[in-house]
C-alpha positions in Angstrom: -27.7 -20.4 11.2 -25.0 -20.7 14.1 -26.4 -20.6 17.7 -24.1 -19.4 20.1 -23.7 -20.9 23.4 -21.8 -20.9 26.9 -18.4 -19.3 26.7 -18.5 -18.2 23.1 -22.1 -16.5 23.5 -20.3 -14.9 26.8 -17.0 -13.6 24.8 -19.8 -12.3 21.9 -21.8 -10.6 24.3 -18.9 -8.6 26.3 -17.5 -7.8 22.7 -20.7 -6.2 21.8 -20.7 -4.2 24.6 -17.4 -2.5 25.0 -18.2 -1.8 21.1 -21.1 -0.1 22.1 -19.4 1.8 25.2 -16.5 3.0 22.7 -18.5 4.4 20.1 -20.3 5.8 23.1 -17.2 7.8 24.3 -15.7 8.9 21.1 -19.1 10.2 20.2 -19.1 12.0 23.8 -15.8 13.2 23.3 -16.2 14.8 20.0 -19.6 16.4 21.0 -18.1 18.0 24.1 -14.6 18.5 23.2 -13.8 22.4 22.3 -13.3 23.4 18.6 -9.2 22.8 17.5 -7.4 24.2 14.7 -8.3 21.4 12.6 -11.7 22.4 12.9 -11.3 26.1 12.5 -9.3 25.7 9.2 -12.7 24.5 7.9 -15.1 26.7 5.4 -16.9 28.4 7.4 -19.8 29.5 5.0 -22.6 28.6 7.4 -21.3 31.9 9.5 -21.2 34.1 7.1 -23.7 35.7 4.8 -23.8 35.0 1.0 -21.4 36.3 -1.0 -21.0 37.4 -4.7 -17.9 38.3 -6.7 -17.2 42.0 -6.9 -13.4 41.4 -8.5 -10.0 42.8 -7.9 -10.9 46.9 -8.0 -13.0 46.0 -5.3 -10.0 44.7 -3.1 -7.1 47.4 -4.2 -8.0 50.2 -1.8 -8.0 48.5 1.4 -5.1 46.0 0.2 -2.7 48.6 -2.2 0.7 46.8 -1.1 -0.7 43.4 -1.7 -2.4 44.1 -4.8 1.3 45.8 -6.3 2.7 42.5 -5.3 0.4 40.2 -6.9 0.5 42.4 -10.1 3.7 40.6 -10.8 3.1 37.6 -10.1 2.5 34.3 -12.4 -1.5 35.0 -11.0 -2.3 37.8 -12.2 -0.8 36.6 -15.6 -2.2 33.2 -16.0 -4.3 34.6 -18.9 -4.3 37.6 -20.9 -5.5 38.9 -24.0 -3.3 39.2 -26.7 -2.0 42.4 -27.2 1.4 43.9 -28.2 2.3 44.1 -24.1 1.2 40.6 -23.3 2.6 39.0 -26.6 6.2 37.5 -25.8 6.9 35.7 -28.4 8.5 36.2 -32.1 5.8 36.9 -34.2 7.6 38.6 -37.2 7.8 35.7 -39.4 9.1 33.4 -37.4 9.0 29.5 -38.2 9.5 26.1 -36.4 9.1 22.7 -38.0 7.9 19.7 -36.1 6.7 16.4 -37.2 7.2 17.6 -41.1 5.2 20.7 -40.4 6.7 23.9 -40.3 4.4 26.3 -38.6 5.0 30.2 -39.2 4.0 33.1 -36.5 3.6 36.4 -38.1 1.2 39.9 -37.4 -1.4 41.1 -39.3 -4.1 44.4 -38.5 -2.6 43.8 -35.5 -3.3 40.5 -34.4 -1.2 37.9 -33.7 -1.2 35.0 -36.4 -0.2 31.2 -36.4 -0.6 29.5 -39.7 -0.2 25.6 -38.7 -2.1 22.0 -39.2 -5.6 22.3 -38.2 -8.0 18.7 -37.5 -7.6 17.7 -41.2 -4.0 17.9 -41.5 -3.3 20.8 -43.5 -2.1 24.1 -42.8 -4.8 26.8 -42.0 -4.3 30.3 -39.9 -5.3 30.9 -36.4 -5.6 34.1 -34.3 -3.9 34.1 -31.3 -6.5 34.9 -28.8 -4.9 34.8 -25.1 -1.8 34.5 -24.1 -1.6 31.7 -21.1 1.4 32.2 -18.6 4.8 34.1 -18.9 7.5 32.8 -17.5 9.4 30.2 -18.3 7.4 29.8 -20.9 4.2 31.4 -22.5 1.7 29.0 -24.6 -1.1 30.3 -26.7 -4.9 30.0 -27.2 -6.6 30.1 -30.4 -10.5 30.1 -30.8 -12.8 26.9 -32.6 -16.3 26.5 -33.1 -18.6 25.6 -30.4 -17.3 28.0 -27.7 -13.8 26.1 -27.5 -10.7 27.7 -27.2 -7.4 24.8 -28.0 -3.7 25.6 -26.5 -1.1 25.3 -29.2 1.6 23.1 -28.7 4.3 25.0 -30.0 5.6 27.7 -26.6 7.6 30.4 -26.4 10.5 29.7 -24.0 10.7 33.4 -22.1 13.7 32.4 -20.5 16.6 35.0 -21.7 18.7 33.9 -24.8 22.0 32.9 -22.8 20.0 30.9 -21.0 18.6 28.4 -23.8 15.4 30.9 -24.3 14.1 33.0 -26.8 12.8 30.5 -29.0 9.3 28.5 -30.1 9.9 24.7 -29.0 7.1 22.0 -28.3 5.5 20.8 -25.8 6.0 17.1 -26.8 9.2 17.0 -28.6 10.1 13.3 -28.1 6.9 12.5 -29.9 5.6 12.8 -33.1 2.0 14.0 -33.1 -0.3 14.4 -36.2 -4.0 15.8 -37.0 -5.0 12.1 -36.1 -3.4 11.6 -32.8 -5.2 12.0 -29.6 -3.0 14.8 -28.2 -2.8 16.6 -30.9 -3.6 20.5 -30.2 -7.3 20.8 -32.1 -8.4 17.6 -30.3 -10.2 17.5 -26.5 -7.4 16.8 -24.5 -5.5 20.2 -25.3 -8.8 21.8 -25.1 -8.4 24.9 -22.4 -12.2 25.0 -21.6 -11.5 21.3 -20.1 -8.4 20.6 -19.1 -7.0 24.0 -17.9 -9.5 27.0 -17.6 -10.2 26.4 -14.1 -6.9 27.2 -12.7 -6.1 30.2 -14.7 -9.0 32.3 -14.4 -11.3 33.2 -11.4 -14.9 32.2 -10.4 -14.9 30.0 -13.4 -17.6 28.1 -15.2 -16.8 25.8 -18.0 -21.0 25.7 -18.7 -20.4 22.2 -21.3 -24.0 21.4 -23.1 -23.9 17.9 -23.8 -26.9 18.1 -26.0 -25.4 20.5 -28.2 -21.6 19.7 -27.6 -20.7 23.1 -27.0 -19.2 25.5 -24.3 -20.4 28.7 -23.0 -17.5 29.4 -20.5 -17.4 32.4 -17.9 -15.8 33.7 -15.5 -15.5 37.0 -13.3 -11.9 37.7 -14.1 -9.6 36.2 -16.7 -6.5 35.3 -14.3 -6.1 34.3 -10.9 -7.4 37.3 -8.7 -8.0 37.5 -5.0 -11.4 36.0 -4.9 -9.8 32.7 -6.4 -8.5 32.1 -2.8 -10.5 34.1 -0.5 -13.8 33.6 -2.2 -16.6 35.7 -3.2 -15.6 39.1 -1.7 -18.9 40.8 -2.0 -20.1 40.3 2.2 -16.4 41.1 3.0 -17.0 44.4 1.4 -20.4 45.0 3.4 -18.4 44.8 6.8 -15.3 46.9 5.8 -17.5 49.4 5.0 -19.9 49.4 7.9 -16.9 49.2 9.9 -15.9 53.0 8.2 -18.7 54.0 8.6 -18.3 53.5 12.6 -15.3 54.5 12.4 -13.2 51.3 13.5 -10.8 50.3 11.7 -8.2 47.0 11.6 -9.7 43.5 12.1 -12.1 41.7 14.5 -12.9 38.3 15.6 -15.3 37.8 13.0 -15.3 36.1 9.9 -14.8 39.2 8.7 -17.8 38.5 5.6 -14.7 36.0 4.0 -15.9 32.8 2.9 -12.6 31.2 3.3 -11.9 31.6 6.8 -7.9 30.8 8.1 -5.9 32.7 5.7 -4.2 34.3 8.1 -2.5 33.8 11.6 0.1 36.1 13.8 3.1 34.7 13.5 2.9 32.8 10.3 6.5 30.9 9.4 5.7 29.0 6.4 5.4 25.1 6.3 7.8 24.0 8.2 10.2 22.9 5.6 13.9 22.1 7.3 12.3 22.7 10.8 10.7 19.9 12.3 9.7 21.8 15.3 8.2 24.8 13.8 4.5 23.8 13.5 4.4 22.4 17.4 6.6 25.7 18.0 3.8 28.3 16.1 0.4 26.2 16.9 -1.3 29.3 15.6 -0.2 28.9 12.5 -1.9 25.4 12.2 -5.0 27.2 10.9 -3.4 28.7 8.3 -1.5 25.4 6.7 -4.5 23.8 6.8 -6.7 26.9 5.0 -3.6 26.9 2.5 -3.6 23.7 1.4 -7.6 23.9 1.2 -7.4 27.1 -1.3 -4.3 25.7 -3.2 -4.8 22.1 -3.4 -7.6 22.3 -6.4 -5.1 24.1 -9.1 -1.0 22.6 -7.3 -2.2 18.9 -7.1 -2.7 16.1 -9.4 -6.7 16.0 -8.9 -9.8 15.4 -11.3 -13.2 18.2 -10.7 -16.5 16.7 -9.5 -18.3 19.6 -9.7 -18.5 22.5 -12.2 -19.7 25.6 -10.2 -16.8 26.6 -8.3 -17.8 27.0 -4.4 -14.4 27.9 -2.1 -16.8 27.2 1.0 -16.8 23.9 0.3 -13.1 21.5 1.3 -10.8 19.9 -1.1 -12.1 16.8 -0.9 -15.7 17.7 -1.7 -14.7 19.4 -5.0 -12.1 17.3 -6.2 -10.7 13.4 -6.5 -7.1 13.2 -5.6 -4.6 11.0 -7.7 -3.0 8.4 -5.8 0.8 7.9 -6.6 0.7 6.0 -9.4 3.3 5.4 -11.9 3.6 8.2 -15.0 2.1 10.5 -12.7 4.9 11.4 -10.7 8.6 11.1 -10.1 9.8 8.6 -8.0 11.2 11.5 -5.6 7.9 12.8 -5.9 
């Protein structure tokens, strides 16, 4: 053990204490300082009563222009059953040929019908179940055992004809993949229970038993509705109607029974992109950014889940682990 003595004990023992007399102010500081945007674009679940999902109908008639826009959006097709209106591709007989297999898409008692290479190699046929996306491009899910559902490789490129669309290509066309190759559609990483369910449906649960290796997925709706980014709707329903029922109408300066507080502001400009003054120009719109990239972050980021009950109250960081840029998983641009 070193002993320290004379000047060296003195220089140890002044250290020590302006360590302790910082730690001492920032801690002062924090505790006294008022609340700032950053802190306001937190979740603010602990002010607001719990909250269940009560789904889109519950939302249209105080929100009728927003809900007509978000009708055509890619959200609120993310997933869809397959019908006759979702279907976009050519399902009358239509073939493609990849790796030595030539896969065929036909109809039959109206359902949509795949016959391709299954997990042993030959050709077998599939019902089309969902439909996952539209535009550019529109993939397909197709049932297994076990509560799975797996996303078949071969697309349908929406884009119109004169612009290279109209037409079944795959997703890994450099490639040659096979029944015995890790990415090949029957296997666990194409599975949509896994790797992409999260992000296409709302209030999902993927609900994996290890013990039997088998899924019982839910969710509340089957694409990306409000409550996906505003949360559990349930106590924001409770105070729009009390407010009706007083008569009042418009907002307050409560949380307003939203889980996710911040997704809104006055004067809300965007990001900033081009203008490198706008976000010290619009301060209030600080909040907003920062609630924004809390509610989009978990499905327009490369990220891994940590968790598998979905709970918007909680940040970004407590759900999810970030990538770091790492080579193969992005661009050099970005």
């Amino acid at each position: 053990m070193i002993r320290l003595t004379g000047k060296p004990l003195v220089i140890a023992t002044v250290a020590a204490v302006c360590g302790i007399a910082t730690g001492l102010y920032v801690w002062r500081q924090n505790a006294t300082r008022p609340a700032g945007p950053a802190d306001a674009a937190a979740p603010a679940a602990a002010t607001v009563a719990a909250s269940t999902y009560v789904g889109e109908p519950a939302c249209t008639p105080c929100h009728e222009a927003q809900t007509k826009e978000w009708r055509q959006s890619h959200h609120a097709r993310a997933m869809e059953v397959a019908s006759e209106t979702t279907v976009l591709g050519d399902f009358d007989n239509a073939s493609f040929t990849y790796a030595g297999i030539t896969s065929t898409f036909s109809r039959r008692d109206g359902k949509f019908i795949v016959r391709t290479d299954g997990p042993d190699g030959q050709l077998h046929d599939y019902e089309i179940a969902y439909t996952f996306g539209f535009a550019p491009l529109q993939q397909y899910l197709v049932a297994f055992p076990g509560g799975r559902y797996q996303s078949l490789p071969i697309a349908w490129d929406s884009r119109p004809k004169e612009n290279g669309g109209q037409r079944w290509f795959h997703m890994y066309p450099e490639e040659r993949i096979t029944s015995t190759d890790p990415l090949h559609w029957t296997g666990p990483n194409q599975n949509w229970n896994y790797m992409c369910a999260d992000c296409h449906s709302t209030n999902l649960v993927r609900a994996f038993d290890p013990a039997t290796n088998t899924y019982k997925t839910t969710w509340s709706e089957i694409n990306v509705s409000c409550e996906t980014c505003h949360g559990p709707g349930s106590a924001h329903v409770t105070w729009a109607d009390d407010r009706k029922r007083r008569g009042l109408t418009g907002r307050d300066d409560s949380p307003m029974g939203l889980v996710v507080q911040g997704l809104r502001a006055v004067d809300y400009s965007g990001f900033g992109f081009g203008n490198s003054s706008s976000l010290a120009s619009h301060p209030a719109n600080r909040q907003r950014q920062q609630a924004e990239v809390q509610a989009c972050a978990p499905c327009h980021s490369r990220r891994g889940p940590i968790t598998d009950v979905p709970d918007p109250s909680r940040t970004f960081l407590d759900r999810y682990r970030p990538a770091f840029l790492e080579d193969g998983l992005y661009h050099p641009d970005g």
